[in-house]
mmCIF file of the N, C-alpha and C atoms, coordinates in Angstrom:
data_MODEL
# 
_entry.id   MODEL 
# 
loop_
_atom_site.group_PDB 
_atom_site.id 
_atom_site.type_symbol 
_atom_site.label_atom_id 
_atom_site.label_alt_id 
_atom_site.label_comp_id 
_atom_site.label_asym_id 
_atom_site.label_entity_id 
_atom_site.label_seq_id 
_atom_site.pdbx_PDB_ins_code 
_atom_site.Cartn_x 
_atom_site.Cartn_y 
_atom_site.Cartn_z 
_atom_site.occupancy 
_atom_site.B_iso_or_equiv 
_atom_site.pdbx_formal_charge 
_atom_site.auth_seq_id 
_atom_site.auth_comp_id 
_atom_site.auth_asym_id 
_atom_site.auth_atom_id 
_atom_site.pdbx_PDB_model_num 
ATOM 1   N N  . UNK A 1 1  ? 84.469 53.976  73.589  1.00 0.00 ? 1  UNK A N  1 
ATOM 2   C CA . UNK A 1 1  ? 84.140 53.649  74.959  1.00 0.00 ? 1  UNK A CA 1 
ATOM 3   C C  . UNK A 1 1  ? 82.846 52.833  74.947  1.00 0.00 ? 1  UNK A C  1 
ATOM 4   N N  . UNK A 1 2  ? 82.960 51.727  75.548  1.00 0.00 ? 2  UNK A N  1 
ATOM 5   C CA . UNK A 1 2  ? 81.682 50.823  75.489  1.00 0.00 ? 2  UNK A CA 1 
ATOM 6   C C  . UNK A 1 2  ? 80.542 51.133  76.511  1.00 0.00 ? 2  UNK A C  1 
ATOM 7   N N  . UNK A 1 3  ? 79.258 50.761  76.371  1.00 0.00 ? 3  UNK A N  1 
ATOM 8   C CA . UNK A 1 3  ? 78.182 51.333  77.391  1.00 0.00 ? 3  UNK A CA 1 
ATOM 9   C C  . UNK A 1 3  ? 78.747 50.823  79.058  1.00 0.00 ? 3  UNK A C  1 
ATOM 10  N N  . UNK A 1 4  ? 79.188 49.810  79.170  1.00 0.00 ? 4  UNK A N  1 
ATOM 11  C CA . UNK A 1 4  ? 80.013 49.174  80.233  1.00 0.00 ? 4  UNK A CA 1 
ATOM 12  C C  . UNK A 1 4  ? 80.852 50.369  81.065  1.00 0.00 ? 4  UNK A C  1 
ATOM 13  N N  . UNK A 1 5  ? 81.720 51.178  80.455  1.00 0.00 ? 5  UNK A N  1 
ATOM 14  C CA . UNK A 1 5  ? 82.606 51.682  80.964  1.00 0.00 ? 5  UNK A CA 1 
ATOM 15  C C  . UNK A 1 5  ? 81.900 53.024  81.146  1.00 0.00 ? 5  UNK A C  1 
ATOM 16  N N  . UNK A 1 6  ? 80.844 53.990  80.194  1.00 0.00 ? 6  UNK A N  1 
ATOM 17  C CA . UNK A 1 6  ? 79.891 54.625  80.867  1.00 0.00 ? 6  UNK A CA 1 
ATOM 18  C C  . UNK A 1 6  ? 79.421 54.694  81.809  1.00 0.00 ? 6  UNK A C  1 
ATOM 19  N N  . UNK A 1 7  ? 79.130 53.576  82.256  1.00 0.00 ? 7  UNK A N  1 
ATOM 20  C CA . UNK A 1 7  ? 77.769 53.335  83.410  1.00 0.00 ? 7  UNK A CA 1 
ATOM 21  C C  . UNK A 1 7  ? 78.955 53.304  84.249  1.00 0.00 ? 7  UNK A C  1 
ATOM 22  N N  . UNK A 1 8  ? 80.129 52.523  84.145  1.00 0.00 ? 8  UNK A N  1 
ATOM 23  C CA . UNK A 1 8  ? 80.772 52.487  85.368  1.00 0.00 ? 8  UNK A CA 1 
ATOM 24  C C  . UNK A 1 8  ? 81.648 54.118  86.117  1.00 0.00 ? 8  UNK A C  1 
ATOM 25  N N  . UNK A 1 9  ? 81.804 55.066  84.629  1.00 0.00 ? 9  UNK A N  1 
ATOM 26  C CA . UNK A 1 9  ? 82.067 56.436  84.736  1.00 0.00 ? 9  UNK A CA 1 
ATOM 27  C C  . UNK A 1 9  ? 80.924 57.209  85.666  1.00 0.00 ? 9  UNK A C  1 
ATOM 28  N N  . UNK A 1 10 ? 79.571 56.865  85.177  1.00 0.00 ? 10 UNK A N  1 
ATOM 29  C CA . UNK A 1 10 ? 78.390 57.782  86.100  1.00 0.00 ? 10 UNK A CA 1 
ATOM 30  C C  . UNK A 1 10 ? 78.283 57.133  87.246  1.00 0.00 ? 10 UNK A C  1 
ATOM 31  N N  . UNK A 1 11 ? 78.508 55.464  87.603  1.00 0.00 ? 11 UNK A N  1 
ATOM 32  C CA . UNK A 1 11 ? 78.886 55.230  88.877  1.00 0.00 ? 11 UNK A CA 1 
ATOM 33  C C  . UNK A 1 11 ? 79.523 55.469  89.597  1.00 0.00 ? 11 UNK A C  1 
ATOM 34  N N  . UNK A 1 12 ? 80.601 55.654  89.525  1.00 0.00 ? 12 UNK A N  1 
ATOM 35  C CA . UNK A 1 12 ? 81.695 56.548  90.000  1.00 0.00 ? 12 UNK A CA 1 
ATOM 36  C C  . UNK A 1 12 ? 81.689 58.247  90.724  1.00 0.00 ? 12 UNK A C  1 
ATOM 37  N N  . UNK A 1 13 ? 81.081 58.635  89.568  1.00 0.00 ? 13 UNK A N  1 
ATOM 38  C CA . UNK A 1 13 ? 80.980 59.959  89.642  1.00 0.00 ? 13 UNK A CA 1 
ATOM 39  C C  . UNK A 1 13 ? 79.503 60.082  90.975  1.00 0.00 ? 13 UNK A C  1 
ATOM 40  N N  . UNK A 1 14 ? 78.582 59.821  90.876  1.00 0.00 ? 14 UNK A N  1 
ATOM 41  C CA . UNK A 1 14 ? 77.336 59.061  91.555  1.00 0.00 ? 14 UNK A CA 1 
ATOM 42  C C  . UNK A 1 14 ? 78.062 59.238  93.223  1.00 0.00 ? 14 UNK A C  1 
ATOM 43  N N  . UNK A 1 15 ? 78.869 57.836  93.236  1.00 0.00 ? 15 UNK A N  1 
ATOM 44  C CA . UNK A 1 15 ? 79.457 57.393  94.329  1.00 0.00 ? 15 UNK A CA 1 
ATOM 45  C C  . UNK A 1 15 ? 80.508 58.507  95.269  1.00 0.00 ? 15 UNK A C  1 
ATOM 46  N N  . UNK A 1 16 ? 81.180 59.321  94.459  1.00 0.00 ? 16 UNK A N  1 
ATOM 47  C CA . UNK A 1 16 ? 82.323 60.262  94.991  1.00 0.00 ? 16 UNK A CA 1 
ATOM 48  C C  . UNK A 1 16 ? 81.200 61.197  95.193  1.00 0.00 ? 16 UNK A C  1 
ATOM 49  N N  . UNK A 1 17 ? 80.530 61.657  94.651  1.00 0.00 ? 17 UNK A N  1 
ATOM 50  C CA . UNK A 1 17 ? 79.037 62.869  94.817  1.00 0.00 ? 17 UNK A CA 1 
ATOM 51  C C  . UNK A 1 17 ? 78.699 62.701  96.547  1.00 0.00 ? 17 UNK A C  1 
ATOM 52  N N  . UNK A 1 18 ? 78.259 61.238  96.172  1.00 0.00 ? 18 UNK A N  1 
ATOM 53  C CA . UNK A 1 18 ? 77.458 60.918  97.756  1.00 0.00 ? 18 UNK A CA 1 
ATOM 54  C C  . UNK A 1 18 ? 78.217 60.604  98.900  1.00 0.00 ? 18 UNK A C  1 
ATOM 55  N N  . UNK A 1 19 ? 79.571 59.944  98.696  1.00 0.00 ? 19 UNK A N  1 
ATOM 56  C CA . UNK A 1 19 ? 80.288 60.474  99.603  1.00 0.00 ? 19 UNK A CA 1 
ATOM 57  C C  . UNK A 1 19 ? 80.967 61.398  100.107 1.00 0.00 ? 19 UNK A C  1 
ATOM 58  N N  . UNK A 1 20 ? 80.994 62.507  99.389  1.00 0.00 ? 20 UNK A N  1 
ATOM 59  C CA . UNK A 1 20 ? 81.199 63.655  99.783  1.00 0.00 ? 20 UNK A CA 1 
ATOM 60  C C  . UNK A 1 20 ? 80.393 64.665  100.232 1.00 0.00 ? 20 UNK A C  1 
ATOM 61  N N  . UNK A 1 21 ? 79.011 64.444  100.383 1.00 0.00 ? 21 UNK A N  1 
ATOM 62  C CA . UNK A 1 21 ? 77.699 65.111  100.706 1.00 0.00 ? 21 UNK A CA 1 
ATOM 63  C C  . UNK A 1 21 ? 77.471 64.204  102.444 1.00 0.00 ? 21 UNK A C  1 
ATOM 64  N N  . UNK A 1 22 ? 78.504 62.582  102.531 1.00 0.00 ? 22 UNK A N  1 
ATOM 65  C CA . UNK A 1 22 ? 78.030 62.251  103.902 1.00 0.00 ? 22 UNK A CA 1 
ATOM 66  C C  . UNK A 1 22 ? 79.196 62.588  104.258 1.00 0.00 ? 22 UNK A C  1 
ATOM 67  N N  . UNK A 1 23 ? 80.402 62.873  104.007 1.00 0.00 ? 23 UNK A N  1 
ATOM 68  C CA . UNK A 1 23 ? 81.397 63.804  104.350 1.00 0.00 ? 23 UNK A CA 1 
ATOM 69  C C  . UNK A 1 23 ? 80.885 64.881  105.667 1.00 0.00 ? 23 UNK A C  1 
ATOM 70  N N  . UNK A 1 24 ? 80.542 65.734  104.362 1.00 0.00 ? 24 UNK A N  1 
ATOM 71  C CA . UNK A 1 24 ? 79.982 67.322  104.601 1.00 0.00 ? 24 UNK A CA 1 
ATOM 72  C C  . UNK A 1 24 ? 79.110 66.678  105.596 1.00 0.00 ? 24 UNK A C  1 
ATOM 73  N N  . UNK A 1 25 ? 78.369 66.218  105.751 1.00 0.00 ? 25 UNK A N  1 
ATOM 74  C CA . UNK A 1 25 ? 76.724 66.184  106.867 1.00 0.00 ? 25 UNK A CA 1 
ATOM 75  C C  . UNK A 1 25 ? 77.264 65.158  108.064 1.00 0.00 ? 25 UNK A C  1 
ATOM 76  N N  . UNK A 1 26 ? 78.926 64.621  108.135 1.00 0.00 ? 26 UNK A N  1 
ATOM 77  C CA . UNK A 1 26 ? 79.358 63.850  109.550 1.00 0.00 ? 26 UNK A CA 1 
ATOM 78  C C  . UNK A 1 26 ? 80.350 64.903  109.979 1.00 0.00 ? 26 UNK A C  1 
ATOM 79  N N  . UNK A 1 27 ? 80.542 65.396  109.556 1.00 0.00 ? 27 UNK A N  1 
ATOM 80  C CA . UNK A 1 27 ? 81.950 66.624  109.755 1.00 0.00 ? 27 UNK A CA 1 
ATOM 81  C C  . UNK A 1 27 ? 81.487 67.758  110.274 1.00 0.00 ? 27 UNK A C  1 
ATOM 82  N N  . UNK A 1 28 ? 79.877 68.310  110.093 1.00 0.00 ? 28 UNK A N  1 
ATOM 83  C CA . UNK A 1 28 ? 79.611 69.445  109.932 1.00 0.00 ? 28 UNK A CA 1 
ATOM 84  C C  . UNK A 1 28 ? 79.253 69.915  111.383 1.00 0.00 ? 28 UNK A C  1 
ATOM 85  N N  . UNK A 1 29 ? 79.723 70.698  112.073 1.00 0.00 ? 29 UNK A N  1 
ATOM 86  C CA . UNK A 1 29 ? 79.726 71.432  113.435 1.00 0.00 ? 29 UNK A CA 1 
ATOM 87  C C  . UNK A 1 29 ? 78.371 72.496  113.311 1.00 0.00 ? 29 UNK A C  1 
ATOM 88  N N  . UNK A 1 30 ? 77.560 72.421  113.753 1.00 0.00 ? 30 UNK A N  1 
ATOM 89  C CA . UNK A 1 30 ? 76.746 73.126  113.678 1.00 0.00 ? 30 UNK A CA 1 
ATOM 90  C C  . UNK A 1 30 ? 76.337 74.494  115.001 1.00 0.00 ? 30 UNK A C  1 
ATOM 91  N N  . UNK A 1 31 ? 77.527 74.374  115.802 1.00 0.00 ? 31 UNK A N  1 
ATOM 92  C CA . UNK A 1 31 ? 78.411 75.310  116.871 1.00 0.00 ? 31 UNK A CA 1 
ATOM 93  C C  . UNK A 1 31 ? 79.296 76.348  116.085 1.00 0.00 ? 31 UNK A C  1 
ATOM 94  N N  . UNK A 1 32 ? 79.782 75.517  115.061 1.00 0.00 ? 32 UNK A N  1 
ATOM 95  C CA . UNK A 1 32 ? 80.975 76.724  114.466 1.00 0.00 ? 32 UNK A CA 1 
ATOM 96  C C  . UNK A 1 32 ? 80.504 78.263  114.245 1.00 0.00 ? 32 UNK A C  1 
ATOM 97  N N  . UNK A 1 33 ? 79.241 78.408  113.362 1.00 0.00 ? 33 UNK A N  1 
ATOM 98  C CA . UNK A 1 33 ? 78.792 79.299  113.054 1.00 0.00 ? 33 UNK A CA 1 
ATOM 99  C C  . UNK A 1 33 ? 77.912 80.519  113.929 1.00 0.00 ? 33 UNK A C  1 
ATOM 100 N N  . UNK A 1 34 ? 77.889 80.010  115.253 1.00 0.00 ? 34 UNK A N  1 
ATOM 101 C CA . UNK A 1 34 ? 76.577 80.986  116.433 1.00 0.00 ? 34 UNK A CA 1 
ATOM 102 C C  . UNK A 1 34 ? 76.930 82.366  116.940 1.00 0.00 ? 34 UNK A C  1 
ATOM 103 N N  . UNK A 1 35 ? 78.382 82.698  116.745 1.00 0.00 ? 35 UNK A N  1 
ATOM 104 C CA . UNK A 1 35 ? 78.561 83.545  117.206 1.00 0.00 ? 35 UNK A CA 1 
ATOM 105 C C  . UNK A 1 35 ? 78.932 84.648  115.999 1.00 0.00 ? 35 UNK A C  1 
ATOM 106 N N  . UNK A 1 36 ? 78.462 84.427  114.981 1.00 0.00 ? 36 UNK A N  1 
ATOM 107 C CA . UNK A 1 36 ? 78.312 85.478  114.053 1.00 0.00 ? 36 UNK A CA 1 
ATOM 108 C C  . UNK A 1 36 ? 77.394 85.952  113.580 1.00 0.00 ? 36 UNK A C  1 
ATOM 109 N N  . UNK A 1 37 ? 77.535 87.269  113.345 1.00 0.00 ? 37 UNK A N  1 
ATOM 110 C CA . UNK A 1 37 ? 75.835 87.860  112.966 1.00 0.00 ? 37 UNK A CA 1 
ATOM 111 C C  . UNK A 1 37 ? 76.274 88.267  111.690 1.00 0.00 ? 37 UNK A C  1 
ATOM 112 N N  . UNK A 1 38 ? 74.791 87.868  110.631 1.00 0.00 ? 38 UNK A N  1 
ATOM 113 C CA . UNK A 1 38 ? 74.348 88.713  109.695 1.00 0.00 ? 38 UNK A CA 1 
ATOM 114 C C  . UNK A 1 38 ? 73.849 89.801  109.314 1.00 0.00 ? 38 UNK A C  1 
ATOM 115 N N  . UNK A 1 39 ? 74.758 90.743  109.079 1.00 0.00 ? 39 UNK A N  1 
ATOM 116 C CA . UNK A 1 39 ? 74.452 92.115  108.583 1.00 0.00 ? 39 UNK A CA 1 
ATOM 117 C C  . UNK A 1 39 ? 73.650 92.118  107.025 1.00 0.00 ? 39 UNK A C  1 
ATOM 118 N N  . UNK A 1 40 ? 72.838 92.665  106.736 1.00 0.00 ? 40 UNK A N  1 
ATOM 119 C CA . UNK A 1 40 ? 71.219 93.212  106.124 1.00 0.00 ? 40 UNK A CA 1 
ATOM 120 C C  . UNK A 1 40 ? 71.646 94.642  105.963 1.00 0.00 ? 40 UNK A C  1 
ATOM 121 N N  . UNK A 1 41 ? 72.378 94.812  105.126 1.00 0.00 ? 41 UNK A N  1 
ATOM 122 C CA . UNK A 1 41 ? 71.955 96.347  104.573 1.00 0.00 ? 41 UNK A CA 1 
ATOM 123 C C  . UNK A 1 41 ? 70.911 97.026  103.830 1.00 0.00 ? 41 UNK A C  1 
ATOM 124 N N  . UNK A 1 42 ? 69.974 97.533  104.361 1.00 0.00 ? 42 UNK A N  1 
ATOM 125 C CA . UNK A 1 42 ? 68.531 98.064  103.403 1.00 0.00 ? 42 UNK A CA 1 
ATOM 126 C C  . UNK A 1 42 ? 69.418 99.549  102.916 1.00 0.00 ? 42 UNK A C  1 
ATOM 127 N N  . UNK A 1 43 ? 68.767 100.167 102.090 1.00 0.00 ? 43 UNK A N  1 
ATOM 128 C CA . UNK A 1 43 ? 68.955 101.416 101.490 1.00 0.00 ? 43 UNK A CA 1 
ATOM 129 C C  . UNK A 1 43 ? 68.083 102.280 102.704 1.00 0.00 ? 43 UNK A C  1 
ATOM 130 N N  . UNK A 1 44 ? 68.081 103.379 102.761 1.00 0.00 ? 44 UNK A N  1 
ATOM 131 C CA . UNK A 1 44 ? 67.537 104.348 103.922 1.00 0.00 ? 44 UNK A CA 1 
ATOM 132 C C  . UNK A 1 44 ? 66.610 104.726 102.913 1.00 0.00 ? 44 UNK A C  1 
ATOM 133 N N  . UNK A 1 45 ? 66.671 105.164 101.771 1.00 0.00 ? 45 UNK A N  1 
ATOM 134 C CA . UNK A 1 45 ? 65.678 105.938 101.473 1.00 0.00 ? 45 UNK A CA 1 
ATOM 135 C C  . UNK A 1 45 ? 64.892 104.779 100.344 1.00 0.00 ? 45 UNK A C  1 
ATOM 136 N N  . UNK A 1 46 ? 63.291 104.613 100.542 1.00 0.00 ? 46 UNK A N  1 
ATOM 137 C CA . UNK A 1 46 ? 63.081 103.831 99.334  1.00 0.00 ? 46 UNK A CA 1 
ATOM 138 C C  . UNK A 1 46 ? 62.193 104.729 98.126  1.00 0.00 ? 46 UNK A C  1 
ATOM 139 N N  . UNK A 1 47 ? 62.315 103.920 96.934  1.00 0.00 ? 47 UNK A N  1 
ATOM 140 C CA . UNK A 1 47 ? 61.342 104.751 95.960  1.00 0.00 ? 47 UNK A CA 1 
ATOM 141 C C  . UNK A 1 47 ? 59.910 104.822 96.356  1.00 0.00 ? 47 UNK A C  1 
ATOM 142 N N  . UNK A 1 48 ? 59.306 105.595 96.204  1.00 0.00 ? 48 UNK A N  1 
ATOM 143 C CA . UNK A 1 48 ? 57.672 106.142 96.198  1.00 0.00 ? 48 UNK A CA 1 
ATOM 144 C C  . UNK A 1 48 ? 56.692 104.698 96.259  1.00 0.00 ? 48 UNK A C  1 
ATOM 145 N N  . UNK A 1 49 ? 57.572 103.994 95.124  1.00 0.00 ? 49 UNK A N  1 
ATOM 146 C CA . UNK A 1 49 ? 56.158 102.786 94.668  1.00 0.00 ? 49 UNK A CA 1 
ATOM 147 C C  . UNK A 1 49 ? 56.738 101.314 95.119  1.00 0.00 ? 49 UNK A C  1 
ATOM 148 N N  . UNK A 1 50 ? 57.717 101.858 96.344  1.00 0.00 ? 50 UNK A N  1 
ATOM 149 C CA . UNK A 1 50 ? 57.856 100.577 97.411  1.00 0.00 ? 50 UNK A CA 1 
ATOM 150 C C  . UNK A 1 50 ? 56.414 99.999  97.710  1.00 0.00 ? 50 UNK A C  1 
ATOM 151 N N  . UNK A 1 51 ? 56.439 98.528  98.360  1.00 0.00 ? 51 UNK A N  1 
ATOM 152 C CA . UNK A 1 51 ? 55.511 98.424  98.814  1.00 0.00 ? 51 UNK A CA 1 
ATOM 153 C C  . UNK A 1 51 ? 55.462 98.966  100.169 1.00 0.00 ? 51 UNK A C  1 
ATOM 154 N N  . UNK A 1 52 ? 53.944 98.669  101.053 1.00 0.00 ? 52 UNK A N  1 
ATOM 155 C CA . UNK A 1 52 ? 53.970 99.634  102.264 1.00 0.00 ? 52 UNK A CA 1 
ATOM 156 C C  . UNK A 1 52 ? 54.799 98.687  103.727 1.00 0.00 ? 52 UNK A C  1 
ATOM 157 N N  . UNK A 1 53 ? 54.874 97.261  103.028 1.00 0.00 ? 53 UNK A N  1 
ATOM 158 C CA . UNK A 1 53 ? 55.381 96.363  104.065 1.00 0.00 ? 53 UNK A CA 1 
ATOM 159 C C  . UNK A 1 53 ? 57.053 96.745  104.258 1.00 0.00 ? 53 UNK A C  1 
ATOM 160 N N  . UNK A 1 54 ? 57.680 97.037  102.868 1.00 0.00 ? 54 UNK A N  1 
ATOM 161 C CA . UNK A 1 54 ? 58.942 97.228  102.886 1.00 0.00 ? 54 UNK A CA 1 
ATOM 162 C C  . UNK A 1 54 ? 59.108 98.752  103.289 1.00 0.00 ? 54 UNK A C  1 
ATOM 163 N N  . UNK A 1 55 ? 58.368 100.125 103.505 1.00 0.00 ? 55 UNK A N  1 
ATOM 164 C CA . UNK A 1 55 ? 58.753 100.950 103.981 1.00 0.00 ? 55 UNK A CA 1 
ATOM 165 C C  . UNK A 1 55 ? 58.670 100.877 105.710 1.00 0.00 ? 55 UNK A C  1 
ATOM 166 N N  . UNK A 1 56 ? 58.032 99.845  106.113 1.00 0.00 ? 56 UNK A N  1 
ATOM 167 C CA . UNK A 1 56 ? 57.614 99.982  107.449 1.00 0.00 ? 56 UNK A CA 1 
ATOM 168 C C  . UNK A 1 56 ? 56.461 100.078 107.622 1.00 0.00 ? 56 UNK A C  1 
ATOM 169 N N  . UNK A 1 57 ? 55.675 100.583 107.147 1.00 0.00 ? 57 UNK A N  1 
ATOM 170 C CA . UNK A 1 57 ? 54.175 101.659 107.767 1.00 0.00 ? 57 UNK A CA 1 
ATOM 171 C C  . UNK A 1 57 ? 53.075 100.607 107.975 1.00 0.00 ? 57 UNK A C  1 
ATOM 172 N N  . UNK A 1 58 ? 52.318 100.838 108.445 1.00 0.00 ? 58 UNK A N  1 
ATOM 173 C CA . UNK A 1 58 ? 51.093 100.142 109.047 1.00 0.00 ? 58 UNK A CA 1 
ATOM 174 C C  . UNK A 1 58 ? 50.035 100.246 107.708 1.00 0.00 ? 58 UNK A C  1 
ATOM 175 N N  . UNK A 1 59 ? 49.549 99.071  107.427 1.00 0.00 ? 59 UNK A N  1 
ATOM 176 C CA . UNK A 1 59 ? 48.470 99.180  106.521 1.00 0.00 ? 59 UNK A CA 1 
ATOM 177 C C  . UNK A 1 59 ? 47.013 99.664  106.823 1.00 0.00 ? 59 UNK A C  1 
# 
């Protein structure tokens, strides 16, 4: 394979990359997602040598 057909392989590859990233960012609804919430499961109980921010408590 000659350096020619390289460069024109990472061009390629380059080119399908970036059009598929302005794909994603003209397509992208940024409505779709508002009415779902993220659930955060903490553990209830933490170990002793938590810090004091992650048990809650007032410093």
């Amino acid at each position: 394979m000659t350096n020619r057909q390289v460069l024109l392989i990472i061009a390629a590859f380059i080119a399908v990359t970036l059009g598929s990233f302005i794909w994603y960012i003209a397509t992208w609804d940024s409505r779709k997602g508002t009415d779902q919430t993220t659930l955060i499961i903490l553990p209830e109980i933490l170990p002793s040598e938590a810090p004091a921010l992650a048990t809650g408590t007032m410093l």
